[in-house]
DODREN-733723 format. One record per residue (C-alpha): chain; x, y, z. Coordinates in steps of 0.1 Angstrom, whole numbers. Example, Ala and Ser with C-alpha at 12.3 -4.5 7.8 and 13.67 -1.06 7.14 Angstrom:
<recs>
{chaine: A x: 123 y: -45 z: 78}
{chaine: A x: 137 y: -11 z: 71}
</recs>
This chain:
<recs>
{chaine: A x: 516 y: 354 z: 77}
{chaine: A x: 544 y: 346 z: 58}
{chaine: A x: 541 y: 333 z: 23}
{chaine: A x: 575 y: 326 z: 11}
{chaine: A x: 594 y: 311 z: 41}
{chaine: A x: 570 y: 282 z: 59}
{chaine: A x: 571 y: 278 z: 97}
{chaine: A x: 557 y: 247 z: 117}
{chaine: A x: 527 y: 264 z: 111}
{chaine: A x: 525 y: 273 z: 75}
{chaine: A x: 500 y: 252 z: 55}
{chaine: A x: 520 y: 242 z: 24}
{chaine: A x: 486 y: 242 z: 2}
{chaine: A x: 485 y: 276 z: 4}
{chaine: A x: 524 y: 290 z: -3}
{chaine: A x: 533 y: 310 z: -29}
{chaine: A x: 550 y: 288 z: -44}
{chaine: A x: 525 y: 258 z: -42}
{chaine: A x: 495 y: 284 z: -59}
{chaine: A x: 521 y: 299 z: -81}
{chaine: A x: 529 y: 256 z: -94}
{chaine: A x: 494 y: 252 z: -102}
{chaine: A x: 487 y: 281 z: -120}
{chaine: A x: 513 y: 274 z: -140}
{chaine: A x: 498 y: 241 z: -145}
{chaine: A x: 463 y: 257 z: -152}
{chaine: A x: 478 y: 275 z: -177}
{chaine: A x: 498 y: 249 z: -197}
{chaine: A x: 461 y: 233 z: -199}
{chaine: A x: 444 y: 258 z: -211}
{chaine: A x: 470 y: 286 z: -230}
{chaine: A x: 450 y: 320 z: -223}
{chaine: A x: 424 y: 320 z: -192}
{chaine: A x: 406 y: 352 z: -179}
{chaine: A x: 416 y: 367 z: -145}
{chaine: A x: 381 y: 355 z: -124}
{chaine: A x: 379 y: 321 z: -142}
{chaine: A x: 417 y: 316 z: -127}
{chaine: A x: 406 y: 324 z: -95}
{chaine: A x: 380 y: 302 z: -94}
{chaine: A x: 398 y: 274 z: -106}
{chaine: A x: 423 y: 275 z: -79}
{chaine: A x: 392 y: 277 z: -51}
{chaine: A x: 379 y: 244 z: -63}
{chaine: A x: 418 y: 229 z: -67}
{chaine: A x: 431 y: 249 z: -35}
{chaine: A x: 408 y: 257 z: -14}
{chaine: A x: 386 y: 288 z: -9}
{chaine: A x: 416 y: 306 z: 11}
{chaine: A x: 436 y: 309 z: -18}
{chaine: A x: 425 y: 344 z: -27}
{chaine: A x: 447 y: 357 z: 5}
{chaine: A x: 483 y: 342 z: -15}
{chaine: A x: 463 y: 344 z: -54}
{chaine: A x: 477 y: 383 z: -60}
{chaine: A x: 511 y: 380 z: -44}
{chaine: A x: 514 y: 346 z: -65}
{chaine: A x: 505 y: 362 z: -100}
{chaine: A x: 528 y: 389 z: -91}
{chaine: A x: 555 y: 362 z: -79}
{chaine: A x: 553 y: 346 z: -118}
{chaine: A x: 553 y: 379 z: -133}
{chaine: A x: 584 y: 393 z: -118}
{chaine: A x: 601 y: 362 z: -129}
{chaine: A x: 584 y: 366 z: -164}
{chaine: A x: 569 y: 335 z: -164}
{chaine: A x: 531 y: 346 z: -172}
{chaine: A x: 516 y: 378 z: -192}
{chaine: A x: 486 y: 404 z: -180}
{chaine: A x: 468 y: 413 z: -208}
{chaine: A x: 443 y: 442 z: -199}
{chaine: A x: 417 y: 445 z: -226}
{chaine: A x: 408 y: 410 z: -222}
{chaine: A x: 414 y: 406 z: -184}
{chaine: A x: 433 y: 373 z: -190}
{chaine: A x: 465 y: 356 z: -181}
{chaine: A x: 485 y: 337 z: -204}
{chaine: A x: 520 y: 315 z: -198}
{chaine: A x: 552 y: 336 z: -214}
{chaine: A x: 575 y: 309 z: -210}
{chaine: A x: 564 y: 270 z: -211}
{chaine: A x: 603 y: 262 z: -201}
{chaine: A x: 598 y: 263 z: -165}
</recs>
């Protein structure tokens, strides 16, 4: 499957780029959010498929420095609000 470039059959909703938006958007709402609670949130948003794309997504935002990991909490948080 690729995530990055769609084909005819691609379903948009669940593109990196699409899952990457709204976590973004999750976290703009709500600052700091733990790694499972995120996760859940995009299943009831997304869809329950959204696990396959919800690692390479995360990893997508934090090559581009966009969100934080923070390990002894297990949460996410937004580095850079200037998207």
């Amino acid at each position: 499957m690729s995530f990055l470039k769609p084909s005819k059959h691609t379903n948009l909703r669940y593109s990196i780029i699409n899952v990457s938006a709204t976590i973004i958007k999750i976290l703009k709402d709500n600052g700091i959010i733990e790694y499972n609670e995120l996760l859940e949130l995009l299943k009831i948003k997304i869809g329950e498929d959204v696990g396959e794309v919800f690692l390479l997504s995360l990893s997508f935002l934090y090559i581009h420095k966009k969100v934080q990991y923070g390990k002894e909490s297990d949460s996410i948080r937004l580095v850079n609000e200037v998207i």
